[in-house]
N, C-alpha and C positions, 0 to 999 in steps of 0.2 A: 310881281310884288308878293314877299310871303304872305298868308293869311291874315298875321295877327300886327300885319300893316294895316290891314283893313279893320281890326275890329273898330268900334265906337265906345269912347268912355263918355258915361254918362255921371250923375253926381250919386257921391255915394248916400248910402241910405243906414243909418243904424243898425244894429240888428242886436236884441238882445242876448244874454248867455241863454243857453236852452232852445233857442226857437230854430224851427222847421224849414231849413232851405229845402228846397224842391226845384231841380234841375233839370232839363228835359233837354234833350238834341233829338232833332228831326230831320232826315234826306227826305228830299223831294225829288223824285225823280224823272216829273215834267218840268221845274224850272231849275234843277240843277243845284239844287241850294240850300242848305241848313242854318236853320232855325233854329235856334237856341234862345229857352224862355228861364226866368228865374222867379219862383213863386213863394210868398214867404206867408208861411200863415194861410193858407188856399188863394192870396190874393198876386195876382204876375204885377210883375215889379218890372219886368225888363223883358225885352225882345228884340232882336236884331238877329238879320239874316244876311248870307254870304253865298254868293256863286264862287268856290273855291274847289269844288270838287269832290270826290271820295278821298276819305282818309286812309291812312296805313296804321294808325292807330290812336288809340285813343287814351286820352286825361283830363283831368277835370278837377279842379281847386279852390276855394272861396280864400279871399286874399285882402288884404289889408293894401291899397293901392297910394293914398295918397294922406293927408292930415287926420293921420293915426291919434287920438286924443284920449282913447278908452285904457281901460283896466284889465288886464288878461292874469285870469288865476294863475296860481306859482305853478309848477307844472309837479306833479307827486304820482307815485308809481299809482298804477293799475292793474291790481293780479286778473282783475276780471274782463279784463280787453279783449281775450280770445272770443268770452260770449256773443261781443258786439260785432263782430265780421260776418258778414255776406258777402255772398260769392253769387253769381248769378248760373243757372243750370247750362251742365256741361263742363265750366271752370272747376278747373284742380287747384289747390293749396296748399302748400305743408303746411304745419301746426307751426303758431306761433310761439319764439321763444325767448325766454329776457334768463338775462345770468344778474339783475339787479332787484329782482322781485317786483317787477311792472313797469320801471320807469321808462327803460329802452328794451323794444319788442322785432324781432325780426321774423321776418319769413322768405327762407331761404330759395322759396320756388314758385309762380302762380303758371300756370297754364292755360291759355285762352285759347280754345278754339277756334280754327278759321272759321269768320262767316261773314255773311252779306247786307251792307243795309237793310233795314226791315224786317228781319228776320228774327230778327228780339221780339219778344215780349214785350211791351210797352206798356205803361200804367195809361189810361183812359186821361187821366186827369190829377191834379195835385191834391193832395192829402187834403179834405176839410181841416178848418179850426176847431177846437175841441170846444 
């Protein structure tokens, strides 16, 4: 059964424009299993874990799932988008480039190095509230 047979939906929760999602995935490598928390504001909101395996790689999205009822600003360029990318150490990038003056942004290459569970870096814990 693929993975995301298995995930669990739970009910969705608002989330203002602005505010702080903070996402974590965890292997565990005595039960087999990743953990995956989502904390909004420093407070987790969600958790659910899977015996599914090691990955072959990885993505990650915040997504609009079911009774969509909010407001989403009109979408307008961004000459300053480049500033906002991180890359984590090790990963390559080319420069990002738009032929619209910010609206649509590409980059033509990222580079991720092979590595191994755990091997990352990992924040301690999710961002306090301000």
């Amino acid at each position: 059964v693929p993975a995301w047979v298995k995930q669990q939906a739970n009910n969705g929760i608002p989330v203002e424009e602005g505010t702080d999602l903070f996402i974590t995935y965890k292997y565990d490598e005595t039960t087999k299993q990743f953990t995956q928390t989502l904390s909004i504001d420093g407070k987790e909101v969600s958790r659910q874990s899977l015996a599914v395996g090691k990955g072959t790689r990885f993505n990650t999205a915040v997504e609009v799932q079911r009774g969509f009822s909010g407001t989403i600003a009109a979408h307008s360029a961004d000459p300053g988008f480049p500033g906002s990318l991180r890359v984590g150490r090790g990963i390559v990038a080319s420069e990002p480039v738009t032929a619209d003056g910010g609206k649509v942004w590409t980059v033509d290459e990222i580079l991720i190095p092979d590595s191994k569970y755990g091997s990352a870096r990992a924040a301690a814990s999710p961002p306090k509230a301000s």
